[in-house]
C-alpha positions, -999 to 999 in steps of 0.1 A, spaced: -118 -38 -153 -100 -63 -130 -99 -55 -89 -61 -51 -82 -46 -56 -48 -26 -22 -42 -9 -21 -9 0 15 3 28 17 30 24 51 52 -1 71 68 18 105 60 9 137 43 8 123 10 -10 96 16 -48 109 18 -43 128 -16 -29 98 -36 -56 77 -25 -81 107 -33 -64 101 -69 -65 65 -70 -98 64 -59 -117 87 -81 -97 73 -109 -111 41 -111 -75 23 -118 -77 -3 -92 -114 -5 -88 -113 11 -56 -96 -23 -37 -67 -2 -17 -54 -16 12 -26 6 28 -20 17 65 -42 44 70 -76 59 83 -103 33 65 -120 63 47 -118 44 15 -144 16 1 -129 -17 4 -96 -7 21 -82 -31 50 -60 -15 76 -29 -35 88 -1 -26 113 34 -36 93 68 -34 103 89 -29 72 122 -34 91 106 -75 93 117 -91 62 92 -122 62 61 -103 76 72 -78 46 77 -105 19 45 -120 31 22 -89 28 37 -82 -3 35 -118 -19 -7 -105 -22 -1 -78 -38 -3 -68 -74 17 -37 -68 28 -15 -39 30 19 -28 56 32 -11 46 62 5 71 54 38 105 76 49 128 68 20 152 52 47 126 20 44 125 20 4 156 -5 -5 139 -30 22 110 -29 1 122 -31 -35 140 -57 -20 115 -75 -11 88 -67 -41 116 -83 -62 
């Protein structure tokens, strides 16, 4: 199966069991990068700051898809931007 570049925004409650679930799954080959605790294979830690249109278009730009696990305040900025 392909590697696909998942980016994961948050570091929240929900984050550590949807990795669990996206890890053992084998869907994206375990190649996660989100903000979070590097526990995972292959994951990259990055500091983001949604509310920054061009740092957020950038980091999504290497993406094949994104996860927005962030206060839903944040979540028009990013499907904004992922379009």
């Amino acid at each position: 199966m392909a590697s696909h570049k998942v980016l994961m925004l948050g570091t929240g409650f929900v984050t550590k069991p949807a990795l669990d679930i996206l890890s053992e799954s084998g869907i994206f080959d375990s190649r996660i990068r989100r903000i979070s605790l590097g526990r995972y294979k292959d994951d990259t830690l990055i500091s983001l700051d949604v509310t920054n249109e061009q740092a957020l278009d950038a980091e999504l730009a290497k993406h094949d898809l994104v996860i927005s696990l962030i206060p839903y305040t944040f979540h028009v900025t990013v499907i904004k931007s992922a379009i």
